[in-house]
C-alpha positions in Angstrom: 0.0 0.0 0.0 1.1 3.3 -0.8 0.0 7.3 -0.9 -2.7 7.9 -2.9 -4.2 4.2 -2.8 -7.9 3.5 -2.8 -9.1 1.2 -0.6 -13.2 0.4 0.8 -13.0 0.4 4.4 -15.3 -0.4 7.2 -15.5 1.9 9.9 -15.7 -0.2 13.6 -14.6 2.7 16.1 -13.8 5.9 16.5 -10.0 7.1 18.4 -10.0 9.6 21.2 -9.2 12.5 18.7 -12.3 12.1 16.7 -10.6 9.8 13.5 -12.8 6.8 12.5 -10.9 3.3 12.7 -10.8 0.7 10.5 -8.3 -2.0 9.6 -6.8 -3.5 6.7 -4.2 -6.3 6.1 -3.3 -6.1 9.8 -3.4 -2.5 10.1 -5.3 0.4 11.6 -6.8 3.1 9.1 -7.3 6.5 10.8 -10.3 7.9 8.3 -11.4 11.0 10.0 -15.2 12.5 9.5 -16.9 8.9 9.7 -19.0 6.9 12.3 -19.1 3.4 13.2 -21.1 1.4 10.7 -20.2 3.0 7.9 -18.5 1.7 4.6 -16.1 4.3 2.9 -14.4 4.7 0.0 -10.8 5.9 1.3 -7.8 7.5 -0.5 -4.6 6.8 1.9 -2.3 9.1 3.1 0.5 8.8 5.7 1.7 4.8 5.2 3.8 3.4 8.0 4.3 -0.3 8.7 1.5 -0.6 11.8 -1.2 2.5 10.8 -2.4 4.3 8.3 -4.0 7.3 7.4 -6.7 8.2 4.9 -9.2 10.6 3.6 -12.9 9.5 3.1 -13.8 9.7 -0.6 -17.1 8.9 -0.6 -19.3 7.3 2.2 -20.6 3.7 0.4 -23.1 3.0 3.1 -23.6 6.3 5.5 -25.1 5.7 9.6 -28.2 6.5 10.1 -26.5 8.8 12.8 -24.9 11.2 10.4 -26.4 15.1 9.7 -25.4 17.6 7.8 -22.9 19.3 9.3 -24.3 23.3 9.9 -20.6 24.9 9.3 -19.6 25.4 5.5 -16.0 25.5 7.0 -15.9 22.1 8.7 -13.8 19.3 7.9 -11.5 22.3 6.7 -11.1 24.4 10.3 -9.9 22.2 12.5 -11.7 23.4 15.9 -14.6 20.4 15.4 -14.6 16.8 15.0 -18.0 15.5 15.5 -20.5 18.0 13.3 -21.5 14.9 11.1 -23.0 13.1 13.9 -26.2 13.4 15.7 -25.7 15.1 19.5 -26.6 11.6 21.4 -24.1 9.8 19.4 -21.7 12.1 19.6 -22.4 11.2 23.8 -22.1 7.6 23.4 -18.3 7.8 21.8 -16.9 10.0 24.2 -18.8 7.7 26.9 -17.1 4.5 25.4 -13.7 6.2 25.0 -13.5 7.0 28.7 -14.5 3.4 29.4 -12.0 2.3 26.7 -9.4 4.2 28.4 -9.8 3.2 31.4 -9.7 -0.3 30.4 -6.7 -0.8 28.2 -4.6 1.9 30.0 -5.8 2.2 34.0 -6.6 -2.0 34.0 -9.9 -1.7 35.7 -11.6 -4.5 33.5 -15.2 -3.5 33.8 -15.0 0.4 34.4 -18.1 1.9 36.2 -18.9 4.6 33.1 -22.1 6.2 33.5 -23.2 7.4 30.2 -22.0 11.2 29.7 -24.2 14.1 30.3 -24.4 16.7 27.9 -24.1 20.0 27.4 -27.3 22.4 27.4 -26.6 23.9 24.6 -25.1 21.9 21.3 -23.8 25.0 19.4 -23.5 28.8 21.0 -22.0 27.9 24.1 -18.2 28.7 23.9 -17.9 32.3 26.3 -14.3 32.8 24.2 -12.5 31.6 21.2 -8.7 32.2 20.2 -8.3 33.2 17.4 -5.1 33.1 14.9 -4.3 36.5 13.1 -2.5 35.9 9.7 -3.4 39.0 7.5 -6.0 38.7 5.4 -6.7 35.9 7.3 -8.4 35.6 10.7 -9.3 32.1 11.8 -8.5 29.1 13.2 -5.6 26.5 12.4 -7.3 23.9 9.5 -6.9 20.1 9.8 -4.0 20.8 7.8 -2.2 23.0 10.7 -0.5 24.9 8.1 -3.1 26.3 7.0 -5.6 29.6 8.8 -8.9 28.9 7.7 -10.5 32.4 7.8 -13.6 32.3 9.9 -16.6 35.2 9.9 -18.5 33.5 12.5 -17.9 30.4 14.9 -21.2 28.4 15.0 -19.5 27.4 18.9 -19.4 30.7 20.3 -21.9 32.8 21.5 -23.2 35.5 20.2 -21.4 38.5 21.5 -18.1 36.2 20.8 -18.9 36.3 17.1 -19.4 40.5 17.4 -16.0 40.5 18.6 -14.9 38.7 15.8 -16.4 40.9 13.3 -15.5 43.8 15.3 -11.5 42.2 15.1 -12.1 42.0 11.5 -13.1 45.1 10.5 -9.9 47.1 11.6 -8.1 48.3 9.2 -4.8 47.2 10.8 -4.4 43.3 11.9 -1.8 42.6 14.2 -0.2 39.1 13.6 -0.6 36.4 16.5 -3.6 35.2 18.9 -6.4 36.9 20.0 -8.7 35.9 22.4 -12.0 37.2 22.2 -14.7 37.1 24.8 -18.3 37.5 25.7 -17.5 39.8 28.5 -14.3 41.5 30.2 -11.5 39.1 30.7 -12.0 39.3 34.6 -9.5 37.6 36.7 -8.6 33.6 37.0 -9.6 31.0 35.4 -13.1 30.7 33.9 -14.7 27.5 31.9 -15.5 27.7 28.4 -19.4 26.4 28.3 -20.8 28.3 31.5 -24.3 26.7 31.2 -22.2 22.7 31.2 -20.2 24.0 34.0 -23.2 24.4 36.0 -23.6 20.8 34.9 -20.2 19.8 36.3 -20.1 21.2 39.4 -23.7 19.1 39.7 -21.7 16.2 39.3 -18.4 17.6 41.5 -21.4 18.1 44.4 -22.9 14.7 44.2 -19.8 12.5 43.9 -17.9 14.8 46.7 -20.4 14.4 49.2 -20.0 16.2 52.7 -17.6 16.1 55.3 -15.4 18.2 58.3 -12.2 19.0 55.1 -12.1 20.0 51.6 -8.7 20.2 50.0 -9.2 21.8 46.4 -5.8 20.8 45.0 -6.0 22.7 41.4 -8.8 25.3 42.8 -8.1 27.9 40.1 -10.4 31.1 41.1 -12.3 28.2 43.6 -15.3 27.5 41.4 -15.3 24.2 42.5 -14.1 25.1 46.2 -17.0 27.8 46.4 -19.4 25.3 45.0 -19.0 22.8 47.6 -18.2 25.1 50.6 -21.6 24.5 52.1 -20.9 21.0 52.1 -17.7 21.1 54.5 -16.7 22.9 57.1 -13.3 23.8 56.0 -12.4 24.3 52.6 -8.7 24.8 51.3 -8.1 25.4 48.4 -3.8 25.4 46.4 -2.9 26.8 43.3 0.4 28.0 41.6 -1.4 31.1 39.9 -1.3 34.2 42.3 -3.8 36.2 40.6 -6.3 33.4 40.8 -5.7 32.5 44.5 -6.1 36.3 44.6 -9.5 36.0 43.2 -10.4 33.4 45.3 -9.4 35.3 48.8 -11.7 38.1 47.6 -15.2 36.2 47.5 -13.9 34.1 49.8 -16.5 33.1 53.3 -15.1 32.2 56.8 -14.7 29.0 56.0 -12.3 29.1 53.2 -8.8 29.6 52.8 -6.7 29.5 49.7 -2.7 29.1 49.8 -0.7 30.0 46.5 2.0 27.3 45.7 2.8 24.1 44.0 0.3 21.1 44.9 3.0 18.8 45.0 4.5 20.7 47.9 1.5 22.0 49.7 -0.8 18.9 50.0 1.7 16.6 52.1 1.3 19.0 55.0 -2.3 19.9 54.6 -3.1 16.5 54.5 -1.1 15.9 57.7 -3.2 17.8 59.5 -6.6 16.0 58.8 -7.2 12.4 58.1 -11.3 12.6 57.3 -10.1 15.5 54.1 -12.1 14.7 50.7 -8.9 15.5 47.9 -10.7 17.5 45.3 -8.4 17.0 42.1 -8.5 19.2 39.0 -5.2 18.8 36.6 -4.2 20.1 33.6 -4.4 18.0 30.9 -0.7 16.2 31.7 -2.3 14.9 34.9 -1.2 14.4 38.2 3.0 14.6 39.2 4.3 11.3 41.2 4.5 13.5 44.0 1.6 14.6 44.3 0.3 10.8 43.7 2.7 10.2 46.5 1.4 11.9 49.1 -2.0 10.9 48.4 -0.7 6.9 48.7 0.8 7.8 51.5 -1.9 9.6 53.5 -5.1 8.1 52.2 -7.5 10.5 52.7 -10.7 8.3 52.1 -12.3 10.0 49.1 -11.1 11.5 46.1 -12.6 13.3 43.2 -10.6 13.1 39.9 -11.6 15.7 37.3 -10.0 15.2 33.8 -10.0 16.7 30.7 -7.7 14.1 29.5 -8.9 10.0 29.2 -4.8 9.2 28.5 -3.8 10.9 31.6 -6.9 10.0 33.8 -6.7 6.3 33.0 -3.1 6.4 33.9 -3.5 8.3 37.4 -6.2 5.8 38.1 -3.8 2.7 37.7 -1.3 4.4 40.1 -4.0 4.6 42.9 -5.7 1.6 42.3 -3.3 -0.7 44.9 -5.3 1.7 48.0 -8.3 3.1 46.1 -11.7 1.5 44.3 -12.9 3.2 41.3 -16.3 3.0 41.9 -17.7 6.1 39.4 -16.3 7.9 36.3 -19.0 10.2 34.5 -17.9 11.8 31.6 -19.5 15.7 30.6 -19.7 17.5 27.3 -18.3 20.7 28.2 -17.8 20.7 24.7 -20.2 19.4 21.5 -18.9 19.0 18.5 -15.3 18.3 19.3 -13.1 15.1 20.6 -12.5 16.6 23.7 -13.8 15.2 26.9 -14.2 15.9 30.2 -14.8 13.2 33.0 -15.6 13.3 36.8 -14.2 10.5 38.8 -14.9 8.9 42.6 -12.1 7.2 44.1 -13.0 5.5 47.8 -10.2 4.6 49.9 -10.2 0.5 49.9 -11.4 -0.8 53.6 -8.1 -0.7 56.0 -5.9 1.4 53.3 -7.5 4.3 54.8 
């Protein structure tokens, strides 16, 4: 097989990424901008002796799950993955990619995956986009990252996100490089993307944290989480390495709260010294938890934990270290955000009986 082949494939799967799978003569065929089901006409790309790459053609026998896509500029921008496919199905991959990962990579053989819960809103829902400023062009990086697809209007963003766009691209002067642009001022700390599926998040942080005398917010950000869960604790500290969001945090922050600036892997051993009964609220970035902080989790046990990911890799892996003192028994995945491959999952973790 080389470049340019042809080849009718069978699509059985779709990677963490958003490329359909399929295989041929031993190997996998990434075919992106297909579902499960379906039978493609292919034209290969990249050829390397285990995978393969390849552009659908034409679609031989299409899933009953597959729409029109609503963007003229999709499959060419790459900011979305999933517009050809119908909003539950779109649920039920990421919801079998989390389970996936967590079975082939964190070893948990039947992983407790509730099926994901979705966003409110399907399209209008991002609060900012970043834009890439090459002029002419204002845009997004294409599937071909070379490339700046120029973009008028984001069918993600809300509304006053797209008026900022227009507003950006009517000035007579472009200067080269990002631009954010927002719904509202930029504020201070961390913000999500999807407000109205953040709402639905912290739902699911409330219910799988539960109640208790200690709340450590490892990650805490500005302490959306932390002031979300405050009436459920009676103490509440929350870490983070960025000043100004620990900044924001100790402004609306109640009596009960406290919020220490610094490097989780340094602060928790000591905080968690001082209470044994603490819930560990965990929020990474998407390269997941350091061995030291992992460390001093195996080696104080606090008896619940609450993993959030935005990363199935990363998660799964985590997972796999704790599992020798901890039972997985609850991963629910959220669609912070429709239409792409990305994924965001909410984890229990109980300390197993006498690790604790």
């Amino acid at each position: 097989m080389k470049p340019g082949d042809e080849l009718d494939l069978e699509i059985t799967d779709v990677a963490y990424g958003g490329a359909g799978l399929a295989r041929h003569e031993g190997r996998v065929v990434f075919v992106p901008f297909t579902i499960p089901g379906e039978t493609v006409r292919a034209r290969l790309g990249k050829v390397t002796r285990s995978w393969m790459q390849a552009r659908a053609m034409q679609i031989l026998s299409a899933s009953p799950d597959r729409v029109a896509p609503p963007c003229p500029l999709f499959t060419r921008c790459g900011g979305c993955a999933y517009q050809h496919i119908a909003y539950p199905r779109q649920l039920e991959i990421k919801t079998r990619q989390v389970s996936e990962a967590l079975r082939r990579l964190g070893k948990f053989p039947d992983p407790p995956v509730e099926p994901a819960r979705p966003s409110p809103l399907a399209y209008g829902y991002r609060n900012r986009i970043t834009v890439h400023v090459a002029p002419p062009r204002v845009g997004f990086h294409g599937t071909d990252p070379r490339e700046i697809v120029d973009v008028r209007e984001c069918l993600l963003a809300e509304g006053k996100v797209n008026e900022a766009l227009a507003a950006l691209r009517s000035k007579k002067r472009l200067r080269p490089g990002p631009a954010t642009l927002r719904s509202g001022p930029a504020g201070t700390g961390f913000r999500q993307v999807n407000d109205l599926a953040a709402e639905v998040l912290a739902g699911v942080v409330k219910e799988l944290a539960g109640g208790g005398d200690l709340l450590i917010d490892a990650y805490c950000g500005a302490g959306f989480f932390a002031k979300t869960l405050r009436g459920q604790f009676t103490r509440v500290v929350g870490l983070d390495w960025d000043t100004r969001s620990i900044d924001t945090a100790r402004a609306e922050a109640g009596p009960s709260e406290e919020y220490r600036a610094g490097d989780a892997a340094e602060l928790l051993p000591g905080i968690l010294n001082e209470a044994h009964n603490a819930v560990v609220l965990l929020d990474p970035p998407a390269q997941g938890l350091a061995d030291d902080v992992i460390n001093a989790l195996l080696s104080a046990r606090p008896p619940r934990i609450v993993y959030v990911s935005c990363d199935p890799a990363t998660l799964a892996r985590d997972l796999a270290k704790l599992s020798d003192a901890y039972d997985l028994p609850c991963a629910i995945p959220v669609d912070m955000f429709p239409q792409t491959a990305s994924i965001e999952t909410v984890c229990r973790l109980e300390a197993r009986s006498g690790t604790a």
